[in-house]
Biopython code that builds the backbone (N, CA, C, O; Angstrom):
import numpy as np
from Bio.PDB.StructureBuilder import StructureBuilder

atoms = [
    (1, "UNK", "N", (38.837, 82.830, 23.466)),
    (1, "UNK", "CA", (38.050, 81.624, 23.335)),
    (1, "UNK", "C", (36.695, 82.019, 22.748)),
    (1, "UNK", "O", (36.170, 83.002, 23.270)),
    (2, "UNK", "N", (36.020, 81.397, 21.717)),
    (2, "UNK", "CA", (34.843, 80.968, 21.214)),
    (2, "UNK", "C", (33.505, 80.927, 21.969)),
    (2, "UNK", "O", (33.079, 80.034, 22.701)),
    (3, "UNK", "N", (33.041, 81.885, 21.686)),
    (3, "UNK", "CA", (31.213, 81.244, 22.447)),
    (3, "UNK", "C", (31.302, 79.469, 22.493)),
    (3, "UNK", "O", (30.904, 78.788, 23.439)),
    (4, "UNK", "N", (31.718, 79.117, 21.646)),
    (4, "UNK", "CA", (31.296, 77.655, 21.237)),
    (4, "UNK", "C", (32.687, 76.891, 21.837)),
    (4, "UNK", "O", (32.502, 75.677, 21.917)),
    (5, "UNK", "N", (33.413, 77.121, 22.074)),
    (5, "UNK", "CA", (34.353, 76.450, 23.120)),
    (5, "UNK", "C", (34.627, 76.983, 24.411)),
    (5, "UNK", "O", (35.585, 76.496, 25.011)),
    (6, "UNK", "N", (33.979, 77.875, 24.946)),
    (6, "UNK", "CA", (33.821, 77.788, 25.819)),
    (6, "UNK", "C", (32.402, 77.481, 26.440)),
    (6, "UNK", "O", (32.059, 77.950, 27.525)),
    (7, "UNK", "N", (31.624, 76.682, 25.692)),
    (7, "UNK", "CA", (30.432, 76.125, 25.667)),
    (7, "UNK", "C", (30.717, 75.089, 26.347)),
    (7, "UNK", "O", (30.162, 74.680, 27.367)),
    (8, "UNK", "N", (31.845, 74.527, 25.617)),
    (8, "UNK", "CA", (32.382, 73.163, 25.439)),
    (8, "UNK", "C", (33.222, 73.228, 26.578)),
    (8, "UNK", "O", (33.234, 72.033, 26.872)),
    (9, "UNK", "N", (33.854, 73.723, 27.331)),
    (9, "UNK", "CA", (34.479, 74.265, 28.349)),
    (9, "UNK", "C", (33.558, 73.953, 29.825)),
    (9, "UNK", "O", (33.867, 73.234, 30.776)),
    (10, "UNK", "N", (32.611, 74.593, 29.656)),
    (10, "UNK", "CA", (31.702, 74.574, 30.685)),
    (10, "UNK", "C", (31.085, 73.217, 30.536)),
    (10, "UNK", "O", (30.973, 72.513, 31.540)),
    (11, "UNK", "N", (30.649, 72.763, 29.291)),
    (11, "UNK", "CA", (30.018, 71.354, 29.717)),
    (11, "UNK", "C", (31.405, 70.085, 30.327)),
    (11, "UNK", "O", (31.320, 69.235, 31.213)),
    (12, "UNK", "N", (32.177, 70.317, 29.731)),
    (12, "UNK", "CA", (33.605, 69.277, 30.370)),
    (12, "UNK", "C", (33.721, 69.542, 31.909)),
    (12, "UNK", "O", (33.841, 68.620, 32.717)),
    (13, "UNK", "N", (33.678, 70.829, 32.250)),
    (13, "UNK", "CA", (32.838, 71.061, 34.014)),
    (13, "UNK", "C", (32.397, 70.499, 34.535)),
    (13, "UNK", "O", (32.677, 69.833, 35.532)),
    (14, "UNK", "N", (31.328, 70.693, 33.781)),
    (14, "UNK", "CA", (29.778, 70.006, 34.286)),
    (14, "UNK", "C", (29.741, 68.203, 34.392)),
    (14, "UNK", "O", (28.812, 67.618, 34.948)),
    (15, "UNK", "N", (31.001, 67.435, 33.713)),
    (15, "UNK", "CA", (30.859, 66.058, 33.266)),
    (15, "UNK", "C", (31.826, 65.792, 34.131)),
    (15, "UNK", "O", (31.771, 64.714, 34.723)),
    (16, "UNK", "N", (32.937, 66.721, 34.398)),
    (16, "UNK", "CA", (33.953, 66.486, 35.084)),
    (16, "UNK", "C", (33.950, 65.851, 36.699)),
    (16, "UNK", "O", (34.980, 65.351, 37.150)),
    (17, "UNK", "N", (32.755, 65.923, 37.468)),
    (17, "UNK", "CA", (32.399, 65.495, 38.787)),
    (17, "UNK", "C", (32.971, 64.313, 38.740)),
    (17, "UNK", "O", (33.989, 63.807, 39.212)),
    (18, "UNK", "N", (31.678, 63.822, 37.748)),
    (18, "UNK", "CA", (31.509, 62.567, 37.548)),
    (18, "UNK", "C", (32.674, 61.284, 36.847)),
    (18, "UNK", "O", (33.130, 60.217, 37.258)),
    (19, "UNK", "N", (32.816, 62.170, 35.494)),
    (19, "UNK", "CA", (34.299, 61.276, 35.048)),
    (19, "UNK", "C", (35.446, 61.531, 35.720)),
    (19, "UNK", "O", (36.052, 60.537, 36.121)),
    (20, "UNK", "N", (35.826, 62.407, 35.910)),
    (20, "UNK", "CA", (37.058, 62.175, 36.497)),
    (20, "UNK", "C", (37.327, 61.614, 37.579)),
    (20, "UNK", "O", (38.497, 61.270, 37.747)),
    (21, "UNK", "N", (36.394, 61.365, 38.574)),
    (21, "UNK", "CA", (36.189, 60.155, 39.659)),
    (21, "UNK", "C", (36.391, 59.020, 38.824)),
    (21, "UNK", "O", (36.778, 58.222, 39.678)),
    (22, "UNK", "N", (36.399, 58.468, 37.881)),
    (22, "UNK", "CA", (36.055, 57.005, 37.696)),
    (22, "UNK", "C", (36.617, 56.619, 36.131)),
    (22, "UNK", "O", (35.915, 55.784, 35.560)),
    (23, "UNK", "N", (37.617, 57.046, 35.482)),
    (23, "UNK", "CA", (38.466, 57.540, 34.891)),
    (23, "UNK", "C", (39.879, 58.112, 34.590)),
    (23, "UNK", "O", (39.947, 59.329, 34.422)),
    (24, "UNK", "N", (40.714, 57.567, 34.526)),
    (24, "UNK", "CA", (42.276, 57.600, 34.856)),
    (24, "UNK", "C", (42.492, 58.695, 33.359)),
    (24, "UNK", "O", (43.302, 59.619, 33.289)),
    (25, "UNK", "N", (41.851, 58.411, 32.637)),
    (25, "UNK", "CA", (42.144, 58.775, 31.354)),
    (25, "UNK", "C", (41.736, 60.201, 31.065)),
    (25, "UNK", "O", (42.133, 60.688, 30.006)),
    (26, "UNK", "N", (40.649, 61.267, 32.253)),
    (26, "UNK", "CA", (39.885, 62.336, 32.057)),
    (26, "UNK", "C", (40.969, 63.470, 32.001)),
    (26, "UNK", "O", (41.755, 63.567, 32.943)),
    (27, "UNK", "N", (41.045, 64.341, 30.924)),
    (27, "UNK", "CA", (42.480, 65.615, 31.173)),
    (27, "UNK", "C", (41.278, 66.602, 30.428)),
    (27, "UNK", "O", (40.296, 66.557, 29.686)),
    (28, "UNK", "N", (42.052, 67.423, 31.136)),
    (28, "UNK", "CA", (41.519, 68.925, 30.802)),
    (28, "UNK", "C", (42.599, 69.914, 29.577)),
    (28, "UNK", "O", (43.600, 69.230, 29.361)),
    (29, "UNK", "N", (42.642, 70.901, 28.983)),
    (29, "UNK", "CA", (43.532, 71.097, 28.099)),
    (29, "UNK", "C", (43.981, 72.487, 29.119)),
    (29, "UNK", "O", (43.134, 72.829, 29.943)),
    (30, "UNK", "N", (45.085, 73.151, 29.073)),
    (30, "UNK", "CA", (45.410, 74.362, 29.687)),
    (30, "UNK", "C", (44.599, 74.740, 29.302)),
    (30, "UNK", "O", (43.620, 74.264, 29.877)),
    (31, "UNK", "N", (44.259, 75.635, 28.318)),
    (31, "UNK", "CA", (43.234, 76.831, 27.913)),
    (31, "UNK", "C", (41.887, 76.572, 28.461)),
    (31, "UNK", "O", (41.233, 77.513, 28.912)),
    (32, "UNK", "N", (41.381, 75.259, 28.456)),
    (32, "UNK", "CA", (39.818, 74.964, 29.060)),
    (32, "UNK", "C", (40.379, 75.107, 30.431)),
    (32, "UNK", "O", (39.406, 75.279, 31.166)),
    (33, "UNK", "N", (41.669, 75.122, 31.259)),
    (33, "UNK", "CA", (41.563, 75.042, 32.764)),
    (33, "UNK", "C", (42.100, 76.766, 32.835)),
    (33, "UNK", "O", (41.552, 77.366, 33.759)),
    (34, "UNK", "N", (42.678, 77.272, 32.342)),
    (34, "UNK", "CA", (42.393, 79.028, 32.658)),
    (34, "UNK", "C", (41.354, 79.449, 32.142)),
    (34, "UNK", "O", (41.156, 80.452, 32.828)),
    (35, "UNK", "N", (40.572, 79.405, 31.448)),
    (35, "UNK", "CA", (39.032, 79.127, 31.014)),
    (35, "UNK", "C", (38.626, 79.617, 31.987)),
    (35, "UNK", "O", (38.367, 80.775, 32.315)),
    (36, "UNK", "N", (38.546, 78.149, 32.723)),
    (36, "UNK", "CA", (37.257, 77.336, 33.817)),
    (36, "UNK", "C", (37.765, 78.141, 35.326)),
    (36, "UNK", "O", (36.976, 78.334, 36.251)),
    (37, "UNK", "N", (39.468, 78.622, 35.366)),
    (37, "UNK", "CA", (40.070, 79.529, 36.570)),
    (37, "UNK", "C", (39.756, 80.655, 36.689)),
    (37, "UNK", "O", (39.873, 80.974, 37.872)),
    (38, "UNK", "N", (39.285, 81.745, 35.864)),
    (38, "UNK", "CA", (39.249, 82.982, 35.217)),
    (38, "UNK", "C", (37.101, 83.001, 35.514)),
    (38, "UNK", "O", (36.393, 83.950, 35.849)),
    (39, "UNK", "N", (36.816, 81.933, 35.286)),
    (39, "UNK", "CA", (35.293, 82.138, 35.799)),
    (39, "UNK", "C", (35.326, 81.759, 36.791)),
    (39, "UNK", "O", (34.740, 82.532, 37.549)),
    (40, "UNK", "N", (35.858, 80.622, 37.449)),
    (40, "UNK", "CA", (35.852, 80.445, 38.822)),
    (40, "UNK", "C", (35.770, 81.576, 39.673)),
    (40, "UNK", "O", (34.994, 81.877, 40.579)),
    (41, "UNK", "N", (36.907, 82.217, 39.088)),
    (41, "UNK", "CA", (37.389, 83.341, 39.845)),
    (41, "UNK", "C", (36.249, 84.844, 39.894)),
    (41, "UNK", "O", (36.092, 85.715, 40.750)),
    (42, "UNK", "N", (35.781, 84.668, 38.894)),
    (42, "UNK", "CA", (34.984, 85.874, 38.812)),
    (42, "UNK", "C", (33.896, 85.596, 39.406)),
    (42, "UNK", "O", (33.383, 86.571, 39.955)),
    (43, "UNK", "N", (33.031, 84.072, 39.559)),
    (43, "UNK", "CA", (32.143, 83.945, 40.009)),
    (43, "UNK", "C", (32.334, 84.292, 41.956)),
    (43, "UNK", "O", (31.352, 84.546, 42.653)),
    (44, "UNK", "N", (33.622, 84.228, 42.453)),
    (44, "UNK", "CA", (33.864, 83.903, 43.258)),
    (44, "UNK", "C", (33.797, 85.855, 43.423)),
    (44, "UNK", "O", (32.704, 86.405, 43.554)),
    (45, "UNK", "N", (34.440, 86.252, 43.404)),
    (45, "UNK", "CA", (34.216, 87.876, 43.006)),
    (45, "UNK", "C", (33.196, 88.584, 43.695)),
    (45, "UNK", "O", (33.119, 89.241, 44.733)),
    (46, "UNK", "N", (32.003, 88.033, 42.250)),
    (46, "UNK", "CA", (30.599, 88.690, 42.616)),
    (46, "UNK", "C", (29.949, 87.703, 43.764)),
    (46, "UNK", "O", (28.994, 88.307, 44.252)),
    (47, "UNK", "N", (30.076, 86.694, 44.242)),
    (47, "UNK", "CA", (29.611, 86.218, 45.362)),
    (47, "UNK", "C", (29.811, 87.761, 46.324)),
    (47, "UNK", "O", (29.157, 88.717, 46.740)),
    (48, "UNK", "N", (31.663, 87.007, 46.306)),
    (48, "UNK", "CA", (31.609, 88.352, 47.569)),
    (48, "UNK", "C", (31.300, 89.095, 47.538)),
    (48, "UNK", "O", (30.913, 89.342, 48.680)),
    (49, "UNK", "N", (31.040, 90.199, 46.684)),
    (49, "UNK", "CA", (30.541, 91.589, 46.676)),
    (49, "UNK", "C", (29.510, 91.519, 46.935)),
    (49, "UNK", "O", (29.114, 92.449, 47.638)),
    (50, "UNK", "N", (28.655, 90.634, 46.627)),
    (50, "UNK", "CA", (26.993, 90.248, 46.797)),
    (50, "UNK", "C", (27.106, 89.830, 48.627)),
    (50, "UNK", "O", (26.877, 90.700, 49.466)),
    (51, "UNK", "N", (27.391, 88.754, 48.923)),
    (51, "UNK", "CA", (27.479, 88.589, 50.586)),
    (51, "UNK", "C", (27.916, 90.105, 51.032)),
    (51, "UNK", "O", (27.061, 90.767, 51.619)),
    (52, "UNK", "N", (28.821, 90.517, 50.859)),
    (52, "UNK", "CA", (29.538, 92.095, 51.616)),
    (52, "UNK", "C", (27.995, 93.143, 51.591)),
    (52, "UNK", "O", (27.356, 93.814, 52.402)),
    (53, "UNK", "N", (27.942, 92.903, 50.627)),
    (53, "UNK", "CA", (26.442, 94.179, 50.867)),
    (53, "UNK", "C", (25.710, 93.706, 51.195)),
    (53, "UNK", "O", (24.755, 94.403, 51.537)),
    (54, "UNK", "N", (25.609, 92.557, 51.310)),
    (54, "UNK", "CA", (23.799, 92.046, 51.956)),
    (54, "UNK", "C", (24.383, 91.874, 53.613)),
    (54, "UNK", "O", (23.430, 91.872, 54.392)),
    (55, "UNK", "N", (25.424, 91.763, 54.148)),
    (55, "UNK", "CA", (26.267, 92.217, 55.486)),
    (55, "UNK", "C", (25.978, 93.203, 56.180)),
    (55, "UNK", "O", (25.461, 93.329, 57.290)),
    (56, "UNK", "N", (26.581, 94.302, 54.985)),
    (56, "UNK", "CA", (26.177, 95.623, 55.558)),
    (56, "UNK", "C", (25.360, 96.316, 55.447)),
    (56, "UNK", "O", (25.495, 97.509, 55.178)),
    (57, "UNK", "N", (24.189, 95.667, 55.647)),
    (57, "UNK", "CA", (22.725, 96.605, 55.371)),
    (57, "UNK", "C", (22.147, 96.388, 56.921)),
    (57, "UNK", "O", (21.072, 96.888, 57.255)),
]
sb = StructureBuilder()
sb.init_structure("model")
sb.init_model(0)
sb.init_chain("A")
sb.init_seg("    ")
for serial, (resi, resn, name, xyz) in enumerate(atoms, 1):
    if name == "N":
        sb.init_residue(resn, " ", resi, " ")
    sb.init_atom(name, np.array(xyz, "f"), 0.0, 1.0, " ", f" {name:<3s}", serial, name[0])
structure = sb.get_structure()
């Protein structure tokens, strides 16, 4: 993926709260949702590693 689609990736995120509450019509494409799974996931990652050491100090 593209700097620039996954730009576009992250802002459909960011809009997604909101429209897809109130919107029958809001879809995501596979590639923008393993995208958006694949950072989820990593963000989720460095959380933990970040909580785990600030634990064990």
């Amino acid at each position: 993926m593209t700097r620039e689609q996954a730009r576009q990736a992250f802002d459909r995120l960011r809009r997604a709260n909101v429209e897809a509450r109130y919107s029958a019509d809001y879809t995501v494409s596979d590639e923008e949702l393993d995208w958006l799974t694949d950072r989820v996931t990593r963000l989720q990652d460095t959380v933990r590693a970040l909580c785990d050491e600030r634990i064990s100090r």
